[in-house]
C-alpha positions as CSV (number, residue, x, y, z in Angstrom):
1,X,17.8,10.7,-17.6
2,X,17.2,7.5,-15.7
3,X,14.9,7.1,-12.8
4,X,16.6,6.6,-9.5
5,X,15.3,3.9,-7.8
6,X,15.6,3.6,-3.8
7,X,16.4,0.0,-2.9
8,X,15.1,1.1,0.7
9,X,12.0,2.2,-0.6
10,X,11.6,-0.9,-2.8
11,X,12.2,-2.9,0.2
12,X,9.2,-1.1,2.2
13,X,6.9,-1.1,-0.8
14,X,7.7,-5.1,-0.5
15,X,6.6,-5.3,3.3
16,X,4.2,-3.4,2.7
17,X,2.6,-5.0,0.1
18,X,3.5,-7.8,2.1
19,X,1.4,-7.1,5.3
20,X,-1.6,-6.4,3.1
21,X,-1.5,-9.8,1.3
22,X,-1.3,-11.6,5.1
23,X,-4.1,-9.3,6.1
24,X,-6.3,-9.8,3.4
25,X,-5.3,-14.0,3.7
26,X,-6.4,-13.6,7.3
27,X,-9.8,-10.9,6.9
28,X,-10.9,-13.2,3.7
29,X,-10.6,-16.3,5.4
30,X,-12.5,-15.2,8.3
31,X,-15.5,-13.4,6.7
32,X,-15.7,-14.2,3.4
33,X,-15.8,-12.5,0.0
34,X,-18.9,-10.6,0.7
35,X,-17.9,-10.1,4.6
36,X,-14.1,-8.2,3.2
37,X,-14.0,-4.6,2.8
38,X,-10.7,-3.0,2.0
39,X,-11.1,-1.1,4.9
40,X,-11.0,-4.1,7.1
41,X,-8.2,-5.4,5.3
42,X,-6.7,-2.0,6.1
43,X,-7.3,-2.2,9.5
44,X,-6.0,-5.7,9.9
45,X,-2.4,-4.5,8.4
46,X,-2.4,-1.3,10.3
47,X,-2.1,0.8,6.9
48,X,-4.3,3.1,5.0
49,X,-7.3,2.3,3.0
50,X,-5.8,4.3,-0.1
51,X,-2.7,1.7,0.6
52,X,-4.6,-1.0,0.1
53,X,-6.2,0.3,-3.0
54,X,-2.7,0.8,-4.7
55,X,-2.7,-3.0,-4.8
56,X,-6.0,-3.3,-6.8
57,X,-9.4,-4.0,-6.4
58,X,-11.0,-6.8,-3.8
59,X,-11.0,-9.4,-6.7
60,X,-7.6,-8.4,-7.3
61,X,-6.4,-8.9,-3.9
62,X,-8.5,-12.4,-3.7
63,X,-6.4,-14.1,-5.6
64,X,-3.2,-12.2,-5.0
65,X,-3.2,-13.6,-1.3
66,X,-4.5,-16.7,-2.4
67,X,-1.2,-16.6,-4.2
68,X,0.8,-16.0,-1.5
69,X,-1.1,-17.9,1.1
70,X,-0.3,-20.8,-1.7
71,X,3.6,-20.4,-2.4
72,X,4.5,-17.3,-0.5
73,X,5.4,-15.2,-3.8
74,X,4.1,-12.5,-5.4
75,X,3.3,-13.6,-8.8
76,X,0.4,-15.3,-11.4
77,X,2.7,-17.5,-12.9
78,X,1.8,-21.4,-12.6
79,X,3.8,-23.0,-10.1
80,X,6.2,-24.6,-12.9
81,X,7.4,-21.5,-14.0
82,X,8.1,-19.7,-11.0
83,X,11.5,-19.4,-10.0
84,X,11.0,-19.0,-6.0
85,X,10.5,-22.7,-6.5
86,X,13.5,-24.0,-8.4
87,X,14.5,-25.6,-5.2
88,X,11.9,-28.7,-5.6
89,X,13.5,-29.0,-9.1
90,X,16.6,-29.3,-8.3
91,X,15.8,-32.4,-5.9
92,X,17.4,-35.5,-6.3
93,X,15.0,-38.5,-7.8
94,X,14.7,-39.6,-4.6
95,X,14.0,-36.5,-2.6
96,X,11.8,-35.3,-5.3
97,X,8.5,-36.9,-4.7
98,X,8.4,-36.1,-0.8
99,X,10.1,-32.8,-1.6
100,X,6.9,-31.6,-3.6
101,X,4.0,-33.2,-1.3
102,X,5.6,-31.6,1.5
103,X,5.3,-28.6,-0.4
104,X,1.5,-29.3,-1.9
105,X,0.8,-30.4,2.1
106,X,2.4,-27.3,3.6
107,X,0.2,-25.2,1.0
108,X,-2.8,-26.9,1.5
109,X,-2.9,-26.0,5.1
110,X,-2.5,-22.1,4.5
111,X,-5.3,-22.2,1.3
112,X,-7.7,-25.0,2.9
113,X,-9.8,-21.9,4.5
114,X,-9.3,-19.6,1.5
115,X,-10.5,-21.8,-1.1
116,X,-13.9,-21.9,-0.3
117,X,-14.3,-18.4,-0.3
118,X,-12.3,-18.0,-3.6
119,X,-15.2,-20.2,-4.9
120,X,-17.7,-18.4,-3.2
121,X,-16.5,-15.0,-4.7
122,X,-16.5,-16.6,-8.2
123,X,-20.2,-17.5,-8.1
124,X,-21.0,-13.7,-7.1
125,X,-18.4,-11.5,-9.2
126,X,-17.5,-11.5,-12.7
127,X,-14.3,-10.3,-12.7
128,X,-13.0,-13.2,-9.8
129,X,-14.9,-16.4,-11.9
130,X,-12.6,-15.0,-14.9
131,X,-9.7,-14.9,-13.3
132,X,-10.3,-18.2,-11.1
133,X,-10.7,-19.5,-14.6
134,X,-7.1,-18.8,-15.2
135,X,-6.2,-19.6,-11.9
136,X,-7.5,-23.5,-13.2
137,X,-6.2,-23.4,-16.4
138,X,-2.6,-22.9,-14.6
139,X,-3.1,-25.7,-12.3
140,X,-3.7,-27.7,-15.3
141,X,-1.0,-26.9,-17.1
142,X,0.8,-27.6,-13.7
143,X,-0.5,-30.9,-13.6
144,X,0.8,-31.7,-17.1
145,X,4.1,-30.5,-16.2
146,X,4.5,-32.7,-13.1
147,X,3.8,-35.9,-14.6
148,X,6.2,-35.2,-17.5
149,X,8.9,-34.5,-15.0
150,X,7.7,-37.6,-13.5
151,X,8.1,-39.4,-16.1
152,X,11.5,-37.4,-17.3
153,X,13.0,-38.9,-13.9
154,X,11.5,-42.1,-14.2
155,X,9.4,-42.0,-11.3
156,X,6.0,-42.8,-13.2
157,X,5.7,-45.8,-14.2
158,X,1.9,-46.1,-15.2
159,X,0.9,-47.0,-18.7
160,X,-2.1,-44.9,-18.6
161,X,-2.0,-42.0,-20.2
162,X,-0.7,-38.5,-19.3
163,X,-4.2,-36.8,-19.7
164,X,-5.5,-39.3,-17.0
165,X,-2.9,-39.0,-14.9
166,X,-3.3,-35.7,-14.1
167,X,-6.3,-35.2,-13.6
168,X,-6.0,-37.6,-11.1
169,X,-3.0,-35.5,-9.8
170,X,-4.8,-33.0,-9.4
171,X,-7.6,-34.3,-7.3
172,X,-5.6,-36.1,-4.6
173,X,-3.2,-32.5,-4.4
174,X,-6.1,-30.3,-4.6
175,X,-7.6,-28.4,-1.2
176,X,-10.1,-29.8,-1.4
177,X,-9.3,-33.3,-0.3
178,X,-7.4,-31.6,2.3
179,X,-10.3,-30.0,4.0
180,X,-12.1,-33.0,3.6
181,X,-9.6,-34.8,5.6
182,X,-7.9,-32.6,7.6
183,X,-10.8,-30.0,8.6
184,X,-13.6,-32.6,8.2
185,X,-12.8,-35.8,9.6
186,X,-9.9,-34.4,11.8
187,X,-7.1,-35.8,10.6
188,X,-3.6,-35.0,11.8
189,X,-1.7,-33.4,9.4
190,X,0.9,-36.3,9.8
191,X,-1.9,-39.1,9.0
192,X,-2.8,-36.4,5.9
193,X,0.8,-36.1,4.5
194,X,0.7,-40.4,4.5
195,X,-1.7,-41.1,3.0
196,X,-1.1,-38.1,-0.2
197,X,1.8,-39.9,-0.4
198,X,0.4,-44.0,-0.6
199,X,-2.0,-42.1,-2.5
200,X,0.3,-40.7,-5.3
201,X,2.6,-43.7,-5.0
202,X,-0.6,-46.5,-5.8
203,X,-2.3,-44.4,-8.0
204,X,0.0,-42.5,-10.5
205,X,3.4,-43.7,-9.9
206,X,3.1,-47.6,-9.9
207,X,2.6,-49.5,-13.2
């Protein structure tokens, strides 16, 4: 017989899950790796502890709400495979390039505070440096992906070489040079967004 499954309780399991990924975005970014109990994340969503321990362990929910701090969804696919963001894809040439920084800036913003701490975790715990490890090897792959759609379009011009490229990608995109700019030196998010993209336009697009 099959299992009946309640679209109304699927849709509460989602907000749920939901309000414990925002809580844990906000309780992690705030105290830490060390600081975060699961009770505190708890608290912050207004659910039960034993809720928040359906959705894993406090590794486990590092990088799931670094996840969804970073694209909103649910999932550890890299960004080129996930479907919630088909909508970049589909851009035209022209509205491609500023269609994805806006997206990288937008992201940058809600992880610049969380990445730290993801780092911080990794040094300390096992299981997080492992899957941080992954976390990298899909940005990577990521990387690889956007300069061969670059290049698909015709929008990379360069004659270096793909490798190079991006790993330079990923250096100007990363949070890193976000907080840097933005959180450091006090940048304006409108100053930040200008110069990723004269960045990416000198430095990986032009020949």
């Amino acid at each position: 017989m099959a299992r009946y499954v309640s679209p109304l309780r699927e849709a509460q399991a989602a907000q749920t899950r939901q309000r414990v990924l925002d809580a844990a975005v906000a309780t992690f970014r705030s105290s830490g790796y060390s600081g975060t109990s699961l009770a505190r994340i708890a608290e912050e969503a207004g659910v039960s502890v034993e809720t928040v321990k359906q959705l894993g362990p406090k590794s486990s929910l590092l990088l799931a709400a670094f996840g969804h701090a970073f694209t909103g969804m649910d999932t550890d696919l890299p960004l080129s495979e996930q479907s919630g963001l088909d909508w970049i894809r589909a851009l035209s040439d022209e509205e491609f390039t500023p269609g994805w920084l806006g997206f990288i800036a937008d992201a940058n913003r809600r992880v610049a505070q969380l990445w730290p701490r993801l780092l911080e975790a990794a040094s300390a715990d096992a299981e997080v440096s492992t899957r941080l490890a992954a976390l990298q090897a899909n940005r990577r792959k990521d990387m690889d992906s956007v300069i061969a759609l670059l290049r698909e379009r015709g929008l990379c011009r360069s004659e270096r070489t793909d490798v190079e490229l991006a790993a330079e990608l990923s250096f100007l995109i990363s949070p890193e040079s976000y907080s840097q700019l933005v959180i450091d030196r006090g940048w304006s998010e409108q100053a930040y967004r200008g110069w990723l993209g004269r960045a990416v336009e000198r430095m990986i697009l032009q020949p």
